[in-house]
C-alpha positions in Angstrom: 0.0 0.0 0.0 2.6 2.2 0.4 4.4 1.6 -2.6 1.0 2.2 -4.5 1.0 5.9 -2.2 4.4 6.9 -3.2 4.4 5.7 -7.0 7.0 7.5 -10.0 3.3 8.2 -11.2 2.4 10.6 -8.6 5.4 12.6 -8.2 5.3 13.0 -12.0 1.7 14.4 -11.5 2.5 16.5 -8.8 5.3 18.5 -10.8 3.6 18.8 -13.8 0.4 20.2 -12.1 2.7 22.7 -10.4 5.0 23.7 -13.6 1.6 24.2 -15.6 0.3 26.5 -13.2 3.7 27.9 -12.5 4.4 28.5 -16.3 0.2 30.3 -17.1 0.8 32.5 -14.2 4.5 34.0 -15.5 2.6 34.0 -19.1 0.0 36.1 -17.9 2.3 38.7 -15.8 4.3 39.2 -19.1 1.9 39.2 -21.7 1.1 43.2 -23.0 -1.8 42.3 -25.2 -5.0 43.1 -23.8 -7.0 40.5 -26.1 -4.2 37.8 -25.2 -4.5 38.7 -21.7 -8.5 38.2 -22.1 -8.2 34.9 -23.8 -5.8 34.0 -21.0 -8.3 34.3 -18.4 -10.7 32.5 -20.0 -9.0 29.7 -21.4 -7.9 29.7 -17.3 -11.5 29.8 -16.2 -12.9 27.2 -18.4 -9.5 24.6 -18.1 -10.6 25.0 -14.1 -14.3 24.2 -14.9 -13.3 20.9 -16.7 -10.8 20.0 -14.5 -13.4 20.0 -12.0 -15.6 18.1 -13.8 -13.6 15.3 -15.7 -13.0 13.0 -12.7 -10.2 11.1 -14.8 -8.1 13.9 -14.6 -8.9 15.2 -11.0 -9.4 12.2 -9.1 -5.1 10.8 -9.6 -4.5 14.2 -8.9 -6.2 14.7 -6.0 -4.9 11.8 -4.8 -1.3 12.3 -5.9 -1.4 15.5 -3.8 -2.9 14.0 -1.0 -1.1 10.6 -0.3 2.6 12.5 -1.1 1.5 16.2 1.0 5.5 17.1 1.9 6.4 16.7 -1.4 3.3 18.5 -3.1 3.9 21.1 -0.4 7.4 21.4 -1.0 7.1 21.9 -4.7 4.6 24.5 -4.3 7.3 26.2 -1.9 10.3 25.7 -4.5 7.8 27.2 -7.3 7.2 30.4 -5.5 10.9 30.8 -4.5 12.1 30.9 -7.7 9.4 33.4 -9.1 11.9 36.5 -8.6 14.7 34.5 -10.4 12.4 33.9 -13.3 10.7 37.3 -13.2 14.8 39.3 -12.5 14.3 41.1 -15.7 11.1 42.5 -14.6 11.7 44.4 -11.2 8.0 45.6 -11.0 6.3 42.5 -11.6 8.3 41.6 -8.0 7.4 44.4 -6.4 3.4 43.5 -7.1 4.2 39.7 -6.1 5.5 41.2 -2.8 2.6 43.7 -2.4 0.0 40.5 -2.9 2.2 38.6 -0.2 1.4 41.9 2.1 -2.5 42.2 1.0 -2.4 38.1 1.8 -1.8 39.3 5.6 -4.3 41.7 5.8 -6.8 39.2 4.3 -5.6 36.8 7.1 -6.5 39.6 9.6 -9.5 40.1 8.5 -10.5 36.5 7.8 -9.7 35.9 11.5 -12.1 39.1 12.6 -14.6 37.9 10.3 -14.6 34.6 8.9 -13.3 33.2 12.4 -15.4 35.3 15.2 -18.0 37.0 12.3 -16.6 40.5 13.5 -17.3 42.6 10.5 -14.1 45.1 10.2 -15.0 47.4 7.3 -12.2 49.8 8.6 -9.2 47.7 8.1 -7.7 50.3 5.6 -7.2 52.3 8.8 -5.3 50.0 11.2 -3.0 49.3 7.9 -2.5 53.4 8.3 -2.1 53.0 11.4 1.1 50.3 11.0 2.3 52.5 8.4 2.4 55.5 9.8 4.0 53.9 13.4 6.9 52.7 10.9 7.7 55.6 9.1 7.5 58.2 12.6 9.5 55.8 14.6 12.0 55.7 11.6 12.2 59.2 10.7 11.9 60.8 13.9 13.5 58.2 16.3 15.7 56.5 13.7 15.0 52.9 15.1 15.6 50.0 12.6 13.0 49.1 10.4 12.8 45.4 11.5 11.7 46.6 14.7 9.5 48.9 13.5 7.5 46.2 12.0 7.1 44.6 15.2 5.9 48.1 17.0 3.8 48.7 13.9 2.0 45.6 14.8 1.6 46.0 18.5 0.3 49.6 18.2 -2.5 48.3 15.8 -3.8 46.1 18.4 -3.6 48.6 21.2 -5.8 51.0 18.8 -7.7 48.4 17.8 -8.2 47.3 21.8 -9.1 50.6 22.5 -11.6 51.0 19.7 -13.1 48.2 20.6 -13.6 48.6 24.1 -16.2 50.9 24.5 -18.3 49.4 21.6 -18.2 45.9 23.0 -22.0 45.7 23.2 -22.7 46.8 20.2 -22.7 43.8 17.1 -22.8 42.6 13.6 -24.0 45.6 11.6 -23.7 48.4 14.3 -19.9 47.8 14.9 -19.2 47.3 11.0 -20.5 51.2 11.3 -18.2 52.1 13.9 -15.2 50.7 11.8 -16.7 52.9 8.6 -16.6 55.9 10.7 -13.3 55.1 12.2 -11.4 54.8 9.0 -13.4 57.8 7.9 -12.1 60.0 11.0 -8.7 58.7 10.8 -8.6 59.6 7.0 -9.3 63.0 8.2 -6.8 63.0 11.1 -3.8 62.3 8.7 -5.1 64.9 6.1 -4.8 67.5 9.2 -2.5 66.2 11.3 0.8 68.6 10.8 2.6 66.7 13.2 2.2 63.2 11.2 3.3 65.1 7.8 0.0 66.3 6.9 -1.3 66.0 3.1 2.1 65.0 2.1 2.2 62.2 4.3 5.5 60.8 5.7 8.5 60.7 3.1 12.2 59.5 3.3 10.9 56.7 5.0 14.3 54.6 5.6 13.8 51.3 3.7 13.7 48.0 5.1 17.8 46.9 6.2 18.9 43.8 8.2 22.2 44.7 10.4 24.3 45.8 7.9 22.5 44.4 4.9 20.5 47.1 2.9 17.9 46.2 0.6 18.5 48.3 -1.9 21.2 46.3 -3.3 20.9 43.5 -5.7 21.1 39.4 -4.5 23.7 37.6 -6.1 23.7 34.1 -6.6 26.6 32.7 -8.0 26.3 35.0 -10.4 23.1 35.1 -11.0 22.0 38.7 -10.4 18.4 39.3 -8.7 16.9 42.9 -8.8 16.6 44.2 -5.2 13.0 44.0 -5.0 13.6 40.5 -4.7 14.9 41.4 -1.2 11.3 42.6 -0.2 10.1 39.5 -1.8 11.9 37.0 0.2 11.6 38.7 3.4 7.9 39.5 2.6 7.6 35.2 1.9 9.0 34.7 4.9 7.0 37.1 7.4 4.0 35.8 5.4 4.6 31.5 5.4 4.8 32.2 9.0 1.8 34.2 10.0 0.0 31.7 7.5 1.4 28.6 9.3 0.2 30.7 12.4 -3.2 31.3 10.9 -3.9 27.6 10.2 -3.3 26.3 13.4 -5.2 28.9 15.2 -8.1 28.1 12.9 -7.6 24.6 13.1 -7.3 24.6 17.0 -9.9 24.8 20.1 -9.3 28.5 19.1 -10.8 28.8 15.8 -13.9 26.4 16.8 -14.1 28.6 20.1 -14.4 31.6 17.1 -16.7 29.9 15.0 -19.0 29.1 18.0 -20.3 32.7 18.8 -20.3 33.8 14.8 -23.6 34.0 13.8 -22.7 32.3 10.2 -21.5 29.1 12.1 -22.6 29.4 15.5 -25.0 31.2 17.9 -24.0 33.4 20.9 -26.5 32.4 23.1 -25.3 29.2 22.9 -22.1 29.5 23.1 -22.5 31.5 26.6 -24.5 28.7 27.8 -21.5 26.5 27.4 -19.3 28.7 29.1 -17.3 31.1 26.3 -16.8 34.4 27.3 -17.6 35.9 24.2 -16.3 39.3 24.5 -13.1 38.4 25.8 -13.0 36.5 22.5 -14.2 38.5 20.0 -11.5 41.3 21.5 -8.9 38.4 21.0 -9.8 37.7 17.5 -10.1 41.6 16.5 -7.0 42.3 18.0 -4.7 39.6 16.9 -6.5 40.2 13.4 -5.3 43.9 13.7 -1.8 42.5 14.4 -1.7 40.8 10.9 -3.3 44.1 9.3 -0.8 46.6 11.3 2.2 44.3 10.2 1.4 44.8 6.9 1.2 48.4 6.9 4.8 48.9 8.8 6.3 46.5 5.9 5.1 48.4 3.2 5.8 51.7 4.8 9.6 50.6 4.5 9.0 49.1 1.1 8.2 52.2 -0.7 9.7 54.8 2.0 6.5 56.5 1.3 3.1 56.4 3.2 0.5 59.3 2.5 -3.6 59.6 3.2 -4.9 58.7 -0.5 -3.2 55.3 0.5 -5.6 55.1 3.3 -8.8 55.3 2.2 -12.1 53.5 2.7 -12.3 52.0 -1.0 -8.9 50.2 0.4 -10.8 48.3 3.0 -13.3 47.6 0.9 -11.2 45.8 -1.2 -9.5 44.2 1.8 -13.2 42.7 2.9 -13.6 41.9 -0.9 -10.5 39.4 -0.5 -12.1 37.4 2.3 -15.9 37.3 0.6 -14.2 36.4 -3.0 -12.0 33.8 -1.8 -14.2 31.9 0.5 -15.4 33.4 4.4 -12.6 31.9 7.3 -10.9 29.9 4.5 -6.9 30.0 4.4 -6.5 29.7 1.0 -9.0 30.9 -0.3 -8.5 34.5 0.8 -4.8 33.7 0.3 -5.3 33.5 -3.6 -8.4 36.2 -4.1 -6.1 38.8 -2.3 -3.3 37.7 -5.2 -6.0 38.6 -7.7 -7.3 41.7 -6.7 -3.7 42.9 -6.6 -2.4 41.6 -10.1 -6.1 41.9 -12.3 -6.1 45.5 -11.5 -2.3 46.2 -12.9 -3.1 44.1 -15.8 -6.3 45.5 -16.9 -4.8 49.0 -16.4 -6.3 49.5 -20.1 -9.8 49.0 -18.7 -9.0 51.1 -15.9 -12.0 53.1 -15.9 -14.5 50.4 -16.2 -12.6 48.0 -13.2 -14.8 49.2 -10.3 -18.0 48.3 -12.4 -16.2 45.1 -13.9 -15.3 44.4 -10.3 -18.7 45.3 -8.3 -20.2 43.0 -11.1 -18.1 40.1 -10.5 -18.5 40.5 -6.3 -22.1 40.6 -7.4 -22.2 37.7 -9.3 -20.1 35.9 -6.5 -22.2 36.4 -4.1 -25.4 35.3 -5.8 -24.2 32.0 -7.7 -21.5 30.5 -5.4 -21.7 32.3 -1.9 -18.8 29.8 -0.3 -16.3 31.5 -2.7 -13.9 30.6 -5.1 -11.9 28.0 -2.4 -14.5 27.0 0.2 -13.4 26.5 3.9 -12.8 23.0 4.7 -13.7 21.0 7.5 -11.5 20.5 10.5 -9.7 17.8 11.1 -7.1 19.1 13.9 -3.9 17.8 12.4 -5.1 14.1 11.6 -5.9 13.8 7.6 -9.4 13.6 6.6 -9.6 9.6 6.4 -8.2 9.4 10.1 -10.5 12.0 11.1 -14.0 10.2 9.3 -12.8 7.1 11.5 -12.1 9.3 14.6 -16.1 10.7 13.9 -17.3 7.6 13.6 -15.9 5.4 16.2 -17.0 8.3 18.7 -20.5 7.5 17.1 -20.7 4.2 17.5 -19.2 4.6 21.6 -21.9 6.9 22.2 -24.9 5.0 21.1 
C-alpha cells in the first residue's frame, strides 16, 4: 500500500500540475496584449471548470497531492521561490508579487475578525495606516531599525484596535461594521490634518527595510546570477507571510478557531455558546486584536517598502477591497482569501487598459459571487485538527458508534 501511495506516477503528477500552473501564471504577468490577456483568463477559467468536472483527470491528482503532501507542499514552496529568479528582468512585476504577499496578511487579519469570530471590520484600511504610519514616525523621527518597526507597527495596531473596541463591546454585527466605517473615515481626516504626522504629504524618506548591515536596496547575487533588489522585499515579505500563515492555520484549526466559530452567527450562535461557558467578548476582542496585528504588520512592511506612506493610500475604498478578499475567496478559508487577495492585486495592474471600467467590472463580479457561489472561489474546509481527513471520518465515527 505504500508503494502504490508513493508511485513514480504521482510525483510525476504532482510537478507537472505545479509547472503548468507555475508557467500560465508567469505568461499572464508578461503578456502586454490586452485581447491575449482576455483569452488567458478564459481559457484559465474554463480549463478549471473541466478540471473540476472530468473526474479522470482530477481524481489521480487529488490523490497524488494528497497521499505525497510534503512533497506536493514542497514543490509548491520551490515554485514560489524561484518566481523573482524567473521574473529578475522584470523588477516591477516583483514588487506587485511582494505587495500581494502583504495584502495576503491583511486578508488573514480580516478572515480571522470575520470569517473566524464573524466581526465585521470594514475599517481595516485604517489599522493598515495606522502600521504604516507607526513605521515611518519611529523611523524618521527616532531612527529605530525598520525590522523593529515592524514589530511596534503591529503592536500599536492592536492597542488601537483594543481601545476601539472597548467601549463598543456591546454593540454587534452591523452596528460595529458602522463604527469601523466611521473610524477609517475620522482617521482619514486625522492624517489629512494632522501637521505633526506630515500632513497631506504624508510621511517621506521613509528609511527602507535593512537587516544589520545588509541594505535592501542592493541587488542578491547568486553565484552570479543577479536578482533585482526588489527580490529582497520578496523574500523577506515570503517569509513574514509562510509564518503568519502557518500561524493562521493552526489557530483556525485549533480549540481557538472552533471557540471563534462558535459565537459567529454564520456558524454558531451566541446564546449558545454562553450557555457552554465562552466568554464571548473576551473573545471577540482576541480575535479583533490579533486580526489587527496581521493588518498593522502589513502596513509597517510596506511603509519601508516604498519609504513613502501618505492619506490617498488610506482610504475606505482600500478596506473595501481588503473585505472583498475574504468574501471572494471563500469566508474563514486560508487559502482561499490567500489566492483572491493575489487577484485583486495583479487583475487591476493588468487590466490598467480597462482602468475606468474596473470598479464596475469588479462590483459586477462581487455581485455575481455572491449570488451564484456564496462559499467562494476556495470553500473552507472542515476540520480535522492535524489528523488527515480519512483518520479524522474514523475518529467521527468510532465516537458515534461509543456513544450509542
Amino acid at each position: 500500500m505504500k508503494e502504490d501511495n508513493r508511485s513514480p506516477k504521482d510525483f510525476f503528477l504532482i510537478i507537472i500540475s505545479v509547472l503548468i500552473p507555475t508557467a500560465v501564471f508567469v505568461a499572464f504577468l508578461l503578456i502586454t496584449n490586452l485581447f491575449l490577456l482576455l483569452a488567458m483568463i478564459l481559457a484559465v477559467i474554463a480549463a478549471i471548470y473541466l478540471f473540476n468536472r472530468v473526474n479522470s483527470v482530477k481524481t489521480p491528482i487529488s490523490r497524488a497531492f494528497d497521499h505525497n503532501r510534503m512533497f506536493a507542499f514542497a514543490s509548491i514552496l520551490v515554485s514560489i521561490i524561484l518566481l523573482p529568479v524567473i521574473l529578475r528582468s522584470s523588477p516591477y512585476w516583483i514588487f506587485i508579487l511582494t505587495l500581494a504577499i502583504l495584502w495576503i496578511v491583511v486578508a488573514l487579519g480580516i478572515n480571522i475578525q470575520f470569517g473566524s469570530a464573524g466581526i465585521i471590520n470594514l475599517g481595516a484600511a485604517a489599522f493598515y495606516g495606522v502600521g504604516a504610519y507607526t513605521a515611518g514616525m519611529l523611523s524618521t523621527k527616532l531612527g529605530m531599525p525598520p525590522l523593529l518597526n515592524l514589530l511596534f507597527g503591529a503592536m500599536m495596531t492592536m492597542i488601537v484596535g483594543a481601545l476601539l473596541f472597548i467601549p463598543v463591546l456591546k454593540t454587534s454585527s452591523y452596528y460595529l461594521a458602522l463604527v469601523t466605517i466611521a473610524f477609517v473615515m475620522a482617521f482619514h481626516s486625522l492624517l489629512n490634518n494632522a501637521e505633526w504626522i506630515g500632513g497631506a504629504q504624508g510621511i517621506v524618506d521613509i528609511p527602507l527595510m535593512s537587516i544589520g548591515g545588509y541594505s535592501f536596496l542592493q541587488e542578491i547575487n547568486i553565484l552570479g546570477l543577479k536578482l533585482p533588489s526588489q527580490a529582497n522585499f520578496y523574500y523577506l515579505a515570503l517569509v513574514l507571510g509562510g509564518l503568519l500563515v502557518l500561524a493562521a492555520s493552526r489557530l483556525w484549526n485549533s480549540w481557538v478557531g472552533l471557540t471563534w466559530n462558535s459565537f459567529n452567527e454564520d456558524t454558531g450562535d451566541e446564546l449558545s455558546a454562553q450557555c457552554m461557558g465562552v466568554e464571548v467578548k473576551k473573545w471577540s476582542m482576541i480575535a479583533f486584536t490579533v486580526g489587527n496585528f496581521y493588518i498593522g504588520l502589513a502596513g509597517a512592511f510596506y511603509a519601508h517598502m516604498t519609504g513613502y506612506v501618505a492619506p490617498p493610500d488610506i482610504t475606505f475604498y482600500l478596506s473595501l477591497l481588503f473585505f472583498s478578499a475574504v468574501i471572494l475567496g471563500g469566508v474563514d478559508s486560508i487559502l482561499g482569501v490567500s489566492v483572491a487577495a493575489v487577484l485583486l492585486v495583479i487583475m487591476p495592474e493588468k487590466l490598467r487598459a480597462l482602468q475606468q471600467y474596473w470598479t464596475i467590472m469588479f462590483g459586477i463580479i462581487l455581485v455575481l459571487m455572491l449570488i451564484l457561489r456564496r462559499e467562494g472561489l476556495i470553500p473552507a474546509r472542515v476540520r480535522t485538527y492535524g489528523l488527515r481527513m480519512p483518520q479524522a471520518i474514523a475518529r467521527t465515527s468510532e465516537g458515534s458508534r461509543q456513544s450509542e
